[in-house]
C-alpha positions in Angstrom: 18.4 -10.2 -4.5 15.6 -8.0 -3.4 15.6 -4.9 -2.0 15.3 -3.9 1.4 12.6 -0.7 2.2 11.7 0.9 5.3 8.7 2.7 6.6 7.8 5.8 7.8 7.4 3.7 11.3 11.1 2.8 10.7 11.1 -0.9 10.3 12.6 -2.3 7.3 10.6 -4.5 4.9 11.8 -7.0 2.8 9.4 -8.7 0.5 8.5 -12.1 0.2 8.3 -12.9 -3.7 9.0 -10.8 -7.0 7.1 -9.8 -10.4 8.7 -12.1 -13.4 10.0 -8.4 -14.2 11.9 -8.4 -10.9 9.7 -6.1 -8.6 9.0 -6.3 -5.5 5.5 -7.8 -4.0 4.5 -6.9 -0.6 2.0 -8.7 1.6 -1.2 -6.2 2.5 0.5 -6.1 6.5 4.1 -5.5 5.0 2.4 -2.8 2.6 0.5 -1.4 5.9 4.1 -1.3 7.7 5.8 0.8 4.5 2.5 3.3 4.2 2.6 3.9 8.0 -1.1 2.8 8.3 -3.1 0.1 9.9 -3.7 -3.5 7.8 -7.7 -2.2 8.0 -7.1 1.0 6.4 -4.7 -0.9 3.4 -8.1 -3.7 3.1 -10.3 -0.8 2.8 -7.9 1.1 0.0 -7.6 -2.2 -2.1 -11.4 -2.6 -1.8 -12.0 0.8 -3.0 -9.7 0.0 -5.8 -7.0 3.1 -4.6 -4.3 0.7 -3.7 -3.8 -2.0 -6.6 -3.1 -5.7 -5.4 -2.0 -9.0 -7.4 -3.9 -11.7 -6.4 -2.0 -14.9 -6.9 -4.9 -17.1 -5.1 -7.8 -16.6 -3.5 -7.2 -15.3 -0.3 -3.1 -14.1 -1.3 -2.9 -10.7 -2.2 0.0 -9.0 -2.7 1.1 -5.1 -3.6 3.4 -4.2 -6.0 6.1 -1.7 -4.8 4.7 0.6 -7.7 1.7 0.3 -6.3 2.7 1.5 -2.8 4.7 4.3 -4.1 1.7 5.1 -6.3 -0.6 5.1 -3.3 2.3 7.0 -1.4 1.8 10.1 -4.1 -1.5 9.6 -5.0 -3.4 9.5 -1.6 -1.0 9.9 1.5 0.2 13.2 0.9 -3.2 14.9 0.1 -4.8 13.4 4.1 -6.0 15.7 6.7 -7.3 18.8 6.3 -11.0 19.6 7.0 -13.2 20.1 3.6 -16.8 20.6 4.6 -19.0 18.3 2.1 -20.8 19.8 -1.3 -24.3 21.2 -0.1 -23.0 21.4 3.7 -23.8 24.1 5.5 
């Protein structure tokens, strides 16, 4: 049985396949829906290598739920802000 986890949007994700060790794998959309971003802005997190992905097949990605909650305290809680760049101004 897999868990059951819900966004900050509110709708609840269940995800499609599990680890051998039993956790959970989310497609990149279904990660999107749980970080309360857009599928662009996951693509572009994975290809800067800040949101980690198991890729099963070419073209089938998937993110751990450590890797969301990862992303969730690594990344999501430090947006916003402005921060003028080095040698600016």
């Amino acid at each position: 049985m897999t868990e059951t986890e819900r966004g900050p949007a509110g709708p609840e994700v269940t995800p499609q396949l599990t680890t051998a060790d039993g956790e959970p794998l989310y497609t990149t959309e279904q990660a999107a829906a749980l970080l309360g971003l857009k599928l662009p802005s996951v693509k572009a997190a994975i290809q800067r290598g800040r949101l980690a992905v198991v890729r099963l097949s070419p073209g089938r990605s998937f993110v751990t739920a450590g890797a969301v909650a990862a992303y969730r305290r690594d990344y999501l809680g430090k947006r916003g802000g402005y921060r003028p760049r080095k040698g600016a101004g």
